[in-house]
C-alpha positions as CSV (number, residue, x, y, z in Angstrom):
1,X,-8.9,9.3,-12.9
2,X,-13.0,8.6,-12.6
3,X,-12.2,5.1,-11.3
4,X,-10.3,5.9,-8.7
5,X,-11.1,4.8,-5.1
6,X,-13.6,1.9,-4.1
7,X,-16.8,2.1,-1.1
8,X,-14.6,1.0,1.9
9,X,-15.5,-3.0,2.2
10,X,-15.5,-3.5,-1.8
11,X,-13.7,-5.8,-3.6
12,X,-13.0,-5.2,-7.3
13,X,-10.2,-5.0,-9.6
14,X,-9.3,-2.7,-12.0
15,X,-6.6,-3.2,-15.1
16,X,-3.1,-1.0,-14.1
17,X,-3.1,2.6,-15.2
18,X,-0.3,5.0,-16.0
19,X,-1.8,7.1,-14.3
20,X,-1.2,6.2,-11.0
21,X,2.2,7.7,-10.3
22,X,1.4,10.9,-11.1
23,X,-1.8,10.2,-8.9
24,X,0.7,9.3,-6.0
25,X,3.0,12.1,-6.4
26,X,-0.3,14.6,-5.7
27,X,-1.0,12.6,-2.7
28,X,3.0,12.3,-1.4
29,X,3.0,16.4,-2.2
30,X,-0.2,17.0,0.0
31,X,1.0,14.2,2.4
32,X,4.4,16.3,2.7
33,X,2.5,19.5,2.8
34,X,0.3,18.3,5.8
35,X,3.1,16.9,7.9
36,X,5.9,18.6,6.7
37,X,9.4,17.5,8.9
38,X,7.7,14.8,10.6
39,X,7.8,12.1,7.4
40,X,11.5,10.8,7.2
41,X,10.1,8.7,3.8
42,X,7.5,8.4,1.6
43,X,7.0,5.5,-0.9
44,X,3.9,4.1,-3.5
45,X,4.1,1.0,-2.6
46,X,0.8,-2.1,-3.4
47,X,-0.5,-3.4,-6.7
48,X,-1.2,0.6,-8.2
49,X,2.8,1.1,-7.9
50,X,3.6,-2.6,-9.8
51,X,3.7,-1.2,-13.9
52,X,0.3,-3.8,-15.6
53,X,-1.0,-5.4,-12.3
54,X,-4.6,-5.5,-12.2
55,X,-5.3,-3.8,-8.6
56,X,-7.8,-2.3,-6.2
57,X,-8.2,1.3,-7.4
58,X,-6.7,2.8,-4.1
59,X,-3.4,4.1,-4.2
60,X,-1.4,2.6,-0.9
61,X,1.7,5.0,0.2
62,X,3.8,4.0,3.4
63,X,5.5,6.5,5.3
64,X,8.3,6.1,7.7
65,X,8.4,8.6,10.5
66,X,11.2,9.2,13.3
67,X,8.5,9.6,15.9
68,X,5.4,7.5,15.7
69,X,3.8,8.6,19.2
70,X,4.5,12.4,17.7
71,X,2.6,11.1,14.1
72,X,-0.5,9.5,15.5
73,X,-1.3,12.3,18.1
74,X,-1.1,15.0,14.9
75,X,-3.1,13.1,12.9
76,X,-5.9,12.3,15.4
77,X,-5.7,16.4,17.0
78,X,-4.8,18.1,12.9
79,X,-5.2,15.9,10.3
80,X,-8.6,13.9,11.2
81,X,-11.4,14.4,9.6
82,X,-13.6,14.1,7.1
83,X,-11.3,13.1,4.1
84,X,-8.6,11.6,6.5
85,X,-9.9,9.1,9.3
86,X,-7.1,6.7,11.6
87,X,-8.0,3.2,11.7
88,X,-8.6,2.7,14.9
89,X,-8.0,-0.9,15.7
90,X,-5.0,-2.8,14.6
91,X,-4.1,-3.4,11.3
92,X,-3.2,-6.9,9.9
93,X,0.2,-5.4,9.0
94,X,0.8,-3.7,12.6
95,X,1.2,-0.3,10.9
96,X,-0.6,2.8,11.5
97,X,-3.2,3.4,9.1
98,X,-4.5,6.4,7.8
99,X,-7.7,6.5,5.1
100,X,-8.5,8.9,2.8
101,X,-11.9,9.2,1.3
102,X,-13.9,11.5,-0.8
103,X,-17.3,11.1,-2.8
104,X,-17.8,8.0,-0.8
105,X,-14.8,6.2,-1.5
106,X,-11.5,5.2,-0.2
107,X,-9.1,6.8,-2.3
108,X,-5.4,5.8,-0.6
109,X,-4.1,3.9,2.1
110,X,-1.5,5.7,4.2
111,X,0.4,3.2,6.3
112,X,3.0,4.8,8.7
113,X,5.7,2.9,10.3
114,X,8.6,4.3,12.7
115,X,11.4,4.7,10.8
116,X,13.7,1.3,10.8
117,X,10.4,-1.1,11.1
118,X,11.1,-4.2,8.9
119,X,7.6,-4.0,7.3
120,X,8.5,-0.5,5.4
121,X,11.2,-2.3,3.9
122,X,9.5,-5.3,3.2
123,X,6.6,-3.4,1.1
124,X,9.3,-1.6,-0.6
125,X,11.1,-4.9,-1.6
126,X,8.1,-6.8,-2.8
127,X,7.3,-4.2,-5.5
128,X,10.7,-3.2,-6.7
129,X,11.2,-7.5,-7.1
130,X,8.2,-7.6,-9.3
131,X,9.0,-4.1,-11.0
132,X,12.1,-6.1,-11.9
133,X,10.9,-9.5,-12.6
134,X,8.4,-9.9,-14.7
135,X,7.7,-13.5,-14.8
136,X,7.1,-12.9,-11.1
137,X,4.4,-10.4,-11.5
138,X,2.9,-13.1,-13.8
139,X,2.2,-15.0,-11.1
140,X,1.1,-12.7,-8.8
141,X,-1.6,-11.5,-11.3
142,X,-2.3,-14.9,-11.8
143,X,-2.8,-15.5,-7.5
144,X,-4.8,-12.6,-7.4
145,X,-7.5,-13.5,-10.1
146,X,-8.4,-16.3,-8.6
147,X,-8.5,-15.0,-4.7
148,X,-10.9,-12.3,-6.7
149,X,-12.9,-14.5,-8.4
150,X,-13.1,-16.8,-4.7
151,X,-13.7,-13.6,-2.3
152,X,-15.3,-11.2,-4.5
153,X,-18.7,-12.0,-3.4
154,X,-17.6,-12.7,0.6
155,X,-18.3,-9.5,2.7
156,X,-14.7,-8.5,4.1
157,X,-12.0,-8.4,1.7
158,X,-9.5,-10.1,4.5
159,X,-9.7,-13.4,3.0
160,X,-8.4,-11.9,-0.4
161,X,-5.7,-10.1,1.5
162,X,-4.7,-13.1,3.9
163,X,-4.6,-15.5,0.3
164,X,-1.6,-13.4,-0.6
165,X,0.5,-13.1,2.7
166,X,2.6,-16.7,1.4
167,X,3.3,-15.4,-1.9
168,X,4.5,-11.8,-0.6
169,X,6.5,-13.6,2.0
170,X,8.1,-16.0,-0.7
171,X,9.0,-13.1,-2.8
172,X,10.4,-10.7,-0.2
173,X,12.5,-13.5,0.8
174,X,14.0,-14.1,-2.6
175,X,14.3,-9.9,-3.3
176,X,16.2,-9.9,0.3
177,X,18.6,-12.8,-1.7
178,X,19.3,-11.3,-4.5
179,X,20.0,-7.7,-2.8
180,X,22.4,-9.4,-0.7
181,X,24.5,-10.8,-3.8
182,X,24.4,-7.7,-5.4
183,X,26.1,-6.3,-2.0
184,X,28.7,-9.2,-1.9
185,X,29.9,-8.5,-5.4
């Protein structure tokens, strides 16, 4: 896909494409390749794994790991380098973050969480409840657009990102609802 990946700070906003499942599966069969036993799970998870949301062209994946202290010292002594650099400070989302980039652009985020952290299974959550619900995803689209059209021009997209945190919060809590009265019945 030509348009995928964005010049890390950019803020823009492409419509959904179909292909960006088979563009995850390439990344979750290289990701696999690269750390073999050490990934417990691996999900597509943001707006590029939500079927018709307009999203960043950058395919986010979370991975849960049983060691995390085992993960981050093979990525920073094996796996850095030029296509795959660790954020080094701390993410808004506490995970640990791995970029990929090539031609210029960041092509996927790779969040990593120890296996059992609340915020792999609150990614996962928020997109099955808008795969599901598309009235929801309405909405969401509907946020979005206008944090775009407020922070497109501002020069860190963390505004965008922090414009969304109520939203996600509202709809993991309803997702976490209805799971639980599918479980009681």
């Amino acid at each position: 896909m030509e348009n995928l990946g964005l010049k890390k700070g950019n803020l823009e906003l492409y419509d959904y494409s179909n292909d960006y499942p088979a563009i995850f599966e390439k990344e979750k069969k290289e990701l696999l390749d690269i750390y073999k036993d050490k990934i417990k799970s691996i999900e597509h998870i943001g707006s590029t794994s939500i079927i018709g949301l307009k999203s960043k062209p950058i395919i986010d994946i979370v991975i849960q790991t049983d060691d995390l202290e085992d993960f981050i010292k093979y990525t920073e002594s094996t796996v850095e380098n030029d296509v795959y650099t660790v954020k080094k400070d701390q993410t808004m989302g506490g995970d640990f973050l791995i970029r990929k980039e090539e031609d210029g652009k960041v092509k996927a985020f790779i969040h990593v969480y120890k296996t059992g952290d609340w915020n792999y299974t609150r990614v996962v959550l928020f997109r099955d409840y808008l795969n599901s619900h598309e009235e929801e995803r309405k909405r969401y689209q509907e946020l979005k657009m206008a944090l775009f059209d407020k922070c497109k021009d501002n020069e860190t997209r963390k505004e965008y990102t922090l414009g969304k945190d109520d939203y996600i919060k509202r709809i993991v809590s309803l997702a976490l609802n209805e799971k639980e009265k599918k479980s009681d019945n």
